[in-house]
Wavefront OBJ file of the C-alpha trace (Angstrom):
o trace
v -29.309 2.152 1.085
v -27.696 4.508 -1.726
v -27.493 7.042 1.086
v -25.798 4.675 3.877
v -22.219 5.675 4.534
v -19.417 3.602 3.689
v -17.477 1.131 6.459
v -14.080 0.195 6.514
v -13.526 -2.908 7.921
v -11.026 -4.505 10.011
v -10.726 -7.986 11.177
v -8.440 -9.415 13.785
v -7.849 -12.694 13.695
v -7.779 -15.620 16.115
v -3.705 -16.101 15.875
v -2.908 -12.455 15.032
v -1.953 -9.234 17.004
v -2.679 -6.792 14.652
v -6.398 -5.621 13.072
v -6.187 -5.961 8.852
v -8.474 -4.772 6.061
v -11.062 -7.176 5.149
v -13.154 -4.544 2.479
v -15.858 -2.029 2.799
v -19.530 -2.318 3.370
v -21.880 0.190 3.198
v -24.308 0.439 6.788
v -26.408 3.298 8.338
v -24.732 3.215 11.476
v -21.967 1.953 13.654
v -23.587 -0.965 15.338
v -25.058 -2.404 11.918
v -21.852 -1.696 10.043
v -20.242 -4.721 13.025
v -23.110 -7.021 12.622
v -22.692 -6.771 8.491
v -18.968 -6.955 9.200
v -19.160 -10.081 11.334
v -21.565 -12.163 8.509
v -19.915 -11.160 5.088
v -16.192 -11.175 6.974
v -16.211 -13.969 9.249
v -18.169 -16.847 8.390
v -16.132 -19.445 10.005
v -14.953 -18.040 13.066
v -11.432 -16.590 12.020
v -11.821 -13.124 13.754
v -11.821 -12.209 17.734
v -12.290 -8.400 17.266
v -14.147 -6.480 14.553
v -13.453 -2.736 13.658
v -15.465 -0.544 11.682
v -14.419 2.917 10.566
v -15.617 5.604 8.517
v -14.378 5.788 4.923
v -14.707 9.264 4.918
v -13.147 9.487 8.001
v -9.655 8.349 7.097
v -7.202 10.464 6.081
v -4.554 8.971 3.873
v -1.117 10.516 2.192
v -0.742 9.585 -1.436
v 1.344 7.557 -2.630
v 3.062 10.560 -5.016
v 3.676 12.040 -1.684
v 5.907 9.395 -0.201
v 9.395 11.063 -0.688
v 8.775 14.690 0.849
v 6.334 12.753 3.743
v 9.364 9.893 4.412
v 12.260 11.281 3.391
v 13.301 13.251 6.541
v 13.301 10.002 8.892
v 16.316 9.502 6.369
v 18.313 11.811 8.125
v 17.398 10.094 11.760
v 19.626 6.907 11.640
v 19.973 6.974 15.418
v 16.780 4.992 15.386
v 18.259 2.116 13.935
v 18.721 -0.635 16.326
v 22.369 -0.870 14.968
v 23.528 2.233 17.407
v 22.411 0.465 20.546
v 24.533 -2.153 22.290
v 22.047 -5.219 24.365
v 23.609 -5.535 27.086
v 24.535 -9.015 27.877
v 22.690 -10.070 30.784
v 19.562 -9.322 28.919
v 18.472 -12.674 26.717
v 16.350 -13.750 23.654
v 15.700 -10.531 22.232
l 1 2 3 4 5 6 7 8 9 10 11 12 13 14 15 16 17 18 19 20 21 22 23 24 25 26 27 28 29 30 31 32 33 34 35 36 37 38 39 40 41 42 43 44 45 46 47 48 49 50 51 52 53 54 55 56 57 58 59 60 61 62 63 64 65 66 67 68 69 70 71 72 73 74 75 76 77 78 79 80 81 82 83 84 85 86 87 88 89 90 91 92 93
């Protein structure tokens, strides 16, 4: 089990649109890394959809890397919503 690769785990659940990290698990493959998933993460029913990635297959900026990776969408403030007129037939946006 020392050997087993480690799982990150994603839960979606029952009112929500978007997958969020639950933890880690360690698993030998795929398909047992879901069924471990579904009993340590979901024990009474809160998830529809179960993802299981990787660890070592995410690749993640640091967080000491956050100005020189964000800084140049700075510069792009035509893609704030404030430079676009709704036009006014359109309703409840």
């Amino acid at each position: 089990m020392s050997d087993w690769p480690l799982w990150e785990v994603f839960i979606r659940s029952q009112h929500g649109l978007a997958h969020k990290h639950v933890g880690s698990l360690h698993a030998p493959d795929a398909e047992m890394a879901i069924k471990n998933a579904r009993d340590v993460y979901t024990r009474r029913n809160e998830g529809v959809s179960i993802w299981v990635v990787r660890s070592s297959d995410i690749t993640a900026s640091s967080p000491g890397d956050k100005e020189p990776l964000f800084d140049p969408a700075n510069s792009k403030v035509y893609r704030y919503p404030a430079f676009y007129e709704v036009p006014k037939e359109i309703k409840n946006i």
